[in-house]
C-alpha positions as CSV (number, residue, x, y, z in Angstrom):
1,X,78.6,-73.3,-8.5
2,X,74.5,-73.1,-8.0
3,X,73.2,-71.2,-10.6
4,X,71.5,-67.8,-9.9
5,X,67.6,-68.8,-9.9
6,X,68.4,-71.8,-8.0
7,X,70.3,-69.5,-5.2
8,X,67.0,-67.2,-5.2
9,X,65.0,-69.7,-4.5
10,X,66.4,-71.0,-1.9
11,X,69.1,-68.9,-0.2
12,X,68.1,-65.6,-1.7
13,X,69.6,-63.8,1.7
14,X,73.2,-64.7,0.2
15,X,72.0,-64.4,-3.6
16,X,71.8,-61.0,-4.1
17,X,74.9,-60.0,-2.4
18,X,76.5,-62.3,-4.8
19,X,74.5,-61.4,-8.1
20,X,75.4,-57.8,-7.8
21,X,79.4,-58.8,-7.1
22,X,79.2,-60.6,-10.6
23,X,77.2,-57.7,-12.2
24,X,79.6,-55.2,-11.2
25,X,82.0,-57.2,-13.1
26,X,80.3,-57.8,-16.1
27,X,77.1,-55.7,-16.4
28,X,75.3,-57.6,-19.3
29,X,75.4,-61.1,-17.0
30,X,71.7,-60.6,-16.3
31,X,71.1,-60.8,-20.1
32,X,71.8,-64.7,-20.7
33,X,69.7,-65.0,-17.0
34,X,66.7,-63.3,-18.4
35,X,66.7,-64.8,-22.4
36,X,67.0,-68.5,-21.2
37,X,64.7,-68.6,-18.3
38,X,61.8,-66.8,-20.4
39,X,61.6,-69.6,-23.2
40,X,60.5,-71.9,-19.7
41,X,57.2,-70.4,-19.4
42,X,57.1,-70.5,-23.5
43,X,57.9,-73.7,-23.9
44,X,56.4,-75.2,-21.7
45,X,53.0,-73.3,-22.9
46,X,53.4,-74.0,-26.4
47,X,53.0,-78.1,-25.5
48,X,50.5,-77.6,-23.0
49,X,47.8,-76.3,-25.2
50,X,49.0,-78.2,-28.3
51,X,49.6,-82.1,-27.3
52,X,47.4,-81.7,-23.6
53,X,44.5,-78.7,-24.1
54,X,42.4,-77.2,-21.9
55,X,38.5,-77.7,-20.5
56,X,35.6,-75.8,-21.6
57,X,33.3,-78.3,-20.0
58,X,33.5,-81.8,-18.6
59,X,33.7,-83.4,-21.6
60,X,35.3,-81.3,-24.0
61,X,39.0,-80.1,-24.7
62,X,40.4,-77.4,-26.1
63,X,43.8,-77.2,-28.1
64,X,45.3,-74.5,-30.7
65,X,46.9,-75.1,-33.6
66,X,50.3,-76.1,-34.0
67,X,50.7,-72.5,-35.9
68,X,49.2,-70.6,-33.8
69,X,50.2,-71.7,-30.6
70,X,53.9,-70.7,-31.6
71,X,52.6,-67.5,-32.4
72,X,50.7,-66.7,-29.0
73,X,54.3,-68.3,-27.4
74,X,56.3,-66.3,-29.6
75,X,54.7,-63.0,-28.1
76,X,54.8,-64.2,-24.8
77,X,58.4,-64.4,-25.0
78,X,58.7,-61.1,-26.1
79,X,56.7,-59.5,-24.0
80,X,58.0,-60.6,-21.0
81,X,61.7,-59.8,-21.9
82,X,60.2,-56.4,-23.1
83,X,58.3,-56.0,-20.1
84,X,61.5,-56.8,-18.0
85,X,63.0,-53.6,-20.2
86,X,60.6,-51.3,-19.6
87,X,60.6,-52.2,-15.6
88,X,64.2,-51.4,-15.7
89,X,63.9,-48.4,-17.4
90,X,61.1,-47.2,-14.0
91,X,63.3,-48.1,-12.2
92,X,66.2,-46.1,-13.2
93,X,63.9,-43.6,-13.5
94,X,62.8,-43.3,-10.4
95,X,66.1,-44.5,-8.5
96,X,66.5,-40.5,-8.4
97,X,64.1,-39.8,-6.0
98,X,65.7,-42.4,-3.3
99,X,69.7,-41.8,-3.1
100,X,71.0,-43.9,-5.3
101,X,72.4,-44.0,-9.0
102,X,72.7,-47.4,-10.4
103,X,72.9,-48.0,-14.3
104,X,70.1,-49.0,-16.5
105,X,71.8,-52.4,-17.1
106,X,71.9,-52.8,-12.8
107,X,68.3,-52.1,-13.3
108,X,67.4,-54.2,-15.9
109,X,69.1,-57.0,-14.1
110,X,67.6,-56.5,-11.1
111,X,64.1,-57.0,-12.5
112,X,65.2,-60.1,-14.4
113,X,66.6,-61.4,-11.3
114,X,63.2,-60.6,-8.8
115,X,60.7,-62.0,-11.3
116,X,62.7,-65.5,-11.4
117,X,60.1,-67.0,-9.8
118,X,57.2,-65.8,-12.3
119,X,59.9,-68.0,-14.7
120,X,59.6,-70.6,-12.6
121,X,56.3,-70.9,-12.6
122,X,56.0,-71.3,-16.0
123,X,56.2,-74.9,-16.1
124,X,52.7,-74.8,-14.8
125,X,51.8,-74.2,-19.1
126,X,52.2,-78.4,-19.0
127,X,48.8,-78.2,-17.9
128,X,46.3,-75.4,-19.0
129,X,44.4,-75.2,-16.1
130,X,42.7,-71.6,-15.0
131,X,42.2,-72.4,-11.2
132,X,46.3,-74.1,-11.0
133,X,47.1,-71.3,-13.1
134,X,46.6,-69.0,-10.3
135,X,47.7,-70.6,-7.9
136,X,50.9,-70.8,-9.4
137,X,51.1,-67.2,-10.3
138,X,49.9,-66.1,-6.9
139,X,52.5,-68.0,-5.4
140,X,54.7,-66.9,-7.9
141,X,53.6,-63.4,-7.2
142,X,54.0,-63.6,-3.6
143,X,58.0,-65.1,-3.7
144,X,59.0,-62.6,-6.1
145,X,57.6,-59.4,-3.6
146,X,59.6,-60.9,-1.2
147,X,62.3,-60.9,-3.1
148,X,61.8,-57.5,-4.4
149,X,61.4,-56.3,-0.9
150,X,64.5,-58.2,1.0
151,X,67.0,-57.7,-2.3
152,X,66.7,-54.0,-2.9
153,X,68.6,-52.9,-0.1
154,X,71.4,-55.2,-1.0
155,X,71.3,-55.0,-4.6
156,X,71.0,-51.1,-4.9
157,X,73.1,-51.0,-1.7
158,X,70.7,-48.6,-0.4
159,X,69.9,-47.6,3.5
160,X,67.3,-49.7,4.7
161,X,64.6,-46.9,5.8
162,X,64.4,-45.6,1.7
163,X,64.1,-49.4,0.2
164,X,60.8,-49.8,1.7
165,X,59.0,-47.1,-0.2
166,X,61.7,-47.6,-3.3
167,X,60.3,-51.4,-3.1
168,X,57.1,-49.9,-3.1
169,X,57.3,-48.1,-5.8
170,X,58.5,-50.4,-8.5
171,X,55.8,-53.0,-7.1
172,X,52.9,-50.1,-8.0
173,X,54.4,-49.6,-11.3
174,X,55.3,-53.6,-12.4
175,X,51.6,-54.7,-11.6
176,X,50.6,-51.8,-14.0
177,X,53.5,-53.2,-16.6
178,X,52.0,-56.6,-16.3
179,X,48.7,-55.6,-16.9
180,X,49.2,-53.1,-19.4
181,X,51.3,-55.2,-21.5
182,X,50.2,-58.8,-21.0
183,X,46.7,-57.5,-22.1
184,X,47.9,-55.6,-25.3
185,X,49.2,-58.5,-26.1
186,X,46.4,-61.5,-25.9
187,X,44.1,-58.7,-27.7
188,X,47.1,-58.0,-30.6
189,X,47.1,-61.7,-30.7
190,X,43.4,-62.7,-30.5
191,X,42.4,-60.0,-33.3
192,X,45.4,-60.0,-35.8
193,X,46.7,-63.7,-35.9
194,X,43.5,-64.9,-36.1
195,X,44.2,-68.2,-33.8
196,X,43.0,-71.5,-34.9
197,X,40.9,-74.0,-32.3
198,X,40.5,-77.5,-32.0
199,X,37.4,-78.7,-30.4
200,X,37.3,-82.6,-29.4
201,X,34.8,-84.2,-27.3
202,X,35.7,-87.1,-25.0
203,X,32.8,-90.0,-25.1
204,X,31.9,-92.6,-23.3
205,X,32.9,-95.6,-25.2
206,X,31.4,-98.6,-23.4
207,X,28.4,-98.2,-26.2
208,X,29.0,-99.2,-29.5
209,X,26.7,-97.1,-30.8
210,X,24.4,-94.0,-30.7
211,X,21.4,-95.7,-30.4
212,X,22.5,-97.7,-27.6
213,X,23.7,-94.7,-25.3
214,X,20.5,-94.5,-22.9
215,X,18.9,-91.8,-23.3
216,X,18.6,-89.0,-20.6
217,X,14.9,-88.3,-19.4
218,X,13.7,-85.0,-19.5
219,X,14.2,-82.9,-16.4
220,X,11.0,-82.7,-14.1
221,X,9.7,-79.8,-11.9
């Protein structure tokens, strides 16, 4: 049987149908779904900016501490299965206004299920790089609309001509989620845990010594 991320990502069309035929008979299916593909864009994180690090300039890089990088991936953890919750929760909220009643959990699940590729993605941590970063999430971003926008109707088995502003909807409120909470976040982390940095700088080694590195002219006009 193809696992459920692996059927999003490639025959989502069929996927959602079938995800909400399994969560009907066991509505806490979504759970094991959303705990184990989080800890990909932890881990994954966690020995990116450990063992490879990240660029400041050319010839420095950039690493955290052992300690502190489990901290920062830790929180990310938490945060996104927290910020999963509290997308589920709008969205039972607001499933009032458009004709139909699922439960919190069918909710929950349903957010767990749309942001699979944001989990995905996450393997991009191997490499702490800010422009492949987001590209990655854009991409990222852009699969998982789609997916918000084509499952709703089947998932919340809901007419066609409501899913549209329904969809939306929980799109408005999720990029304020993300923002809201990833932010709160990095700034609880950055000011309380008080990270630790490693600084190294990569040198040219074809001189043995200081003195016989030529030295650079000063600039002219």
């Amino acid at each position: 049987m193809t696992p459920d991320f692996i059927s999003l990502l490639t025959r989502p069309d069929r996927a959602w149908t079938s995800i909400r035929q399994k969560e009907d008979a066991n509505s806490l299916r979504y759970l094991m779904h959303l705990l184990l593909l989080a800890l990909i864009p932890s881990v994954c994180l966690f020995i990116g900016i450990t063992y490879v690090g990240w660029s400041l300039v050319d010839e420095e890089r950039v690493r955290l501490a052992a300690d502190s990088a489990f901290q920062l991936c830790l929180f990310l953890y938490i945060t996104m299965v927290l910020g999963t919750v509290i997308m589920g929760l709008f969205v039972h909220w607001m499933a009032r206004s458009f004709d139909v009643r699922p439960s919190l959990n069918l909710c929950i699940g349903f957010i767990a299920y749309t942001i699979t590729p944001f989990f995905v993605a996450g393997i991009a941590g191997l490499y702490p790089n800010r422009w492949f970063a987001a590209i990655v999430i854009l991409l990222a971003g852009l699969y998982s609309t789609y997916l918000l926008f084509t499952g709703l109707p089947a998932f919340m088995r809901q007419r066609s001509s409501q899913s549209f502003l329904y969809a939306s909807s929980i799109w408005g409120v999720a990029l304020l989620v993300i923002v809201t909470v990833l932010v709160s976040m990095i700034l609880f982390w950055s000011f309380f845990m008080e990270p630790t940095y490693t600084r190294t700088v990569q040198e040219n080694q074809s001189y043995g010594t200081q003195q016989e590195r030529p030295q650079e002219e000063p600039g002219g006009l």
